[in-house]
N, C-alpha and C positions, 0 to 999 in steps of 0.2 A: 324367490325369483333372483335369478343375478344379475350384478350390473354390466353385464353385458345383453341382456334380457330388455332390461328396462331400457337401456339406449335405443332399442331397436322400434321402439315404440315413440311413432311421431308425435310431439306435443309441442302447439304455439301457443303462445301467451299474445294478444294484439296489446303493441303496444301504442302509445302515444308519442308526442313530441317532448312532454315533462320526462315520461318514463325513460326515453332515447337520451336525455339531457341529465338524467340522475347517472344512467348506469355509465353513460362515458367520463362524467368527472368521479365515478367511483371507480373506474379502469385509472384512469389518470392518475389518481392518489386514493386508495383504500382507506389511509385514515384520515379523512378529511371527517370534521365533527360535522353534524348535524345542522347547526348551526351555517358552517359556513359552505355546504351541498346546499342548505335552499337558500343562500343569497348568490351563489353561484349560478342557478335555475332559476332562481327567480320567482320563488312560492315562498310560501310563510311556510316556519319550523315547522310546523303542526301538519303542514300537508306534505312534506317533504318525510318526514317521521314516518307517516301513515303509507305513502307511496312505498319507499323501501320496505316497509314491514309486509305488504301485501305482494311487491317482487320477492324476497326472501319464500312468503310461504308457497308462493305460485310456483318457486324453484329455477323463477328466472336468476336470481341470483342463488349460485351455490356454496358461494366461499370468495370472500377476499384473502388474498395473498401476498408476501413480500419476493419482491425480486432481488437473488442473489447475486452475488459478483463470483461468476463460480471460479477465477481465477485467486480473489480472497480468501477462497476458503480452500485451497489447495485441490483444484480442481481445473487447470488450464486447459486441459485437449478433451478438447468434446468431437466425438464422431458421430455418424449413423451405418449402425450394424445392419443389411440386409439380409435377413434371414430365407432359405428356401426348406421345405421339409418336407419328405418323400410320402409322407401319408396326412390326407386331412381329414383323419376323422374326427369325429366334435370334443373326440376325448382328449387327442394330442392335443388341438389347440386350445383347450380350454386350461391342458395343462401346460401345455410351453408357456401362453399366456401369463398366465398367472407366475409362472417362474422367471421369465421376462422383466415385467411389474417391480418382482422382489430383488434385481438386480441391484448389488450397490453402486448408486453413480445412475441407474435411470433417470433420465428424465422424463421419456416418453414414451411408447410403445403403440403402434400403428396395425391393428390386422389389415393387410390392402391386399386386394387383385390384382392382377398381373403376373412377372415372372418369380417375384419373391412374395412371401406370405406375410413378415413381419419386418417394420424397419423400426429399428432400436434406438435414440437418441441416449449417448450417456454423454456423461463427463469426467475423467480420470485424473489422475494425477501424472502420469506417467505413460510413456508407452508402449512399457514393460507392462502397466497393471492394466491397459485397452488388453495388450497380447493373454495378459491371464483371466482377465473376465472373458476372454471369445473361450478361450479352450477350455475354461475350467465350467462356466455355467451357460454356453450355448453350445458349439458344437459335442460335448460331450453327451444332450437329451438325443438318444436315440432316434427321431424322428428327424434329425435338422441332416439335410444331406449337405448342404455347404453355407457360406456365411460370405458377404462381400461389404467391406469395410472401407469408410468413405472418410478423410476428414473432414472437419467444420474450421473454415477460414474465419467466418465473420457471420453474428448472425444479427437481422434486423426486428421489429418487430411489426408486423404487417398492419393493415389499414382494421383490421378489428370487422366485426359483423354490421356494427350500429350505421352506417351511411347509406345511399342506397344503391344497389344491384347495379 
């Protein structure tokens, strides 16, 4: 099955107040020990252990990760590429996709509705090397009829899942 497959398949985990209170101080800081997540929450190490290991297997949690400084790392101009392409069969987009995905400098890749199909988060060094990632690995797949390219001034990071509606 692909994981595009599996996305499309609804699954909720009900959570609690503790669970709500684990996963936001694990957004906050990923390597916080164990230790100091359940004095944070407010449960003893042993239920805080057990908590996370039961969101892990549930797949409420997929992965912690570190946040880059993409200017650090020679990576200053980030845009988003909107992609259009003249045919949607499942075959192009599952291959644009995927070709997409493997761009260097992705960050993100979005199938959406609307007037574009795909919109591309990367980040470049240059914008000589934005100009040669559009022509050399998007508009060049036969299916993409045009591309419209946006810069990124400033980006924030939004209010997250965990609060309510």
């Amino acid at each position: 099955m692909s994981t595009a497959s599996k996305n499309l398949q609804p699954r909720s985990v009900p959570l609690d107040g503790t669970d709500r209170a684990i996963l936001a101080a694990l957004m906050d800081d990923g390597r916080m020990t164990n230790a100091a997540l359940a004095a944070r929450v407010g449960v003893a190490e042993s239920t805080c252990a057990y908590r996370v290991k039961a969101l892990r297997e549930a797949g409420v949690i997929s992965s912690i990760n570190a946040r880059v400084d993409l200017a650090a790392i020679g990576r200053p101009i980030q845009a988003v590429i909107q992609v259009h392409l003249s045919s949607h069969s499942r075959i192009h987009i599952n291959e644009l996709l995927d070709r997409l995905v493997a761009l260097p400098g992705a960050l993100s890749v979005v199938h959406v509705a609307g007037d574009n199909d795909f919109h591309v988060h990367v980040a470049v060094a240059s914008p000589e090397r934005l100009r040669d990632l559009i022509l050399e690995h998007i508009t060049s797949h036969p299916a993409v009829t045009k591309t419209e390219t946006q810069l990124v001034f400033e980006v924030r990071e939004g209010r997250g899942v965990l609060g309510p509606l």
